[in-house]
Phi, psi and omega in degrees: 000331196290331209271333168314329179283331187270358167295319176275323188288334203257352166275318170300226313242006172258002133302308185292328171287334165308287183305329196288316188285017192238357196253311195304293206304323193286350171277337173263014162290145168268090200314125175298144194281144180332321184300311176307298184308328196271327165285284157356332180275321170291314153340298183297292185339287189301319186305331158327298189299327190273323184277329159291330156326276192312304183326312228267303152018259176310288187302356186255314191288320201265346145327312184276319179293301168307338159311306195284316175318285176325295240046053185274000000 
């Protein structure tokens, strides 16, 4: 019976301990300061922009190429 009661105490308490060790953890990150986070941010941005640019690319030329192939 004892081992069944430590069974139970220890599935209630691996919620809390689940969040207290994510608290613990989320205190030692090192958070970026706003300047950072806002160039950074921009970082994404343009890359978005470059890597979609190109995509939209690739997909207008190999359109056209199946186009010139069909001979539509």
């Amino acid at each position: 019976m004892a081992e069944k009661e430590k069974k139970v105490r220890n599935s209630e308490n691996a919620v809390q301990r689940y969040f207290r060790e994510t608290s613990g953890e989320l205190r030692k990150v090192n958070w970026p300061t706003w300047p950072e986070a806002k160039r950074l941010t921009g970082l994404v941005l343009l890359v978005m922009l470059i890597v979609g640019v190109f995509l939209a690319g690739i997909d207008y030329l190999s359109g056209a190429l199946i186009n010139f192939v069909l001979g539509i």
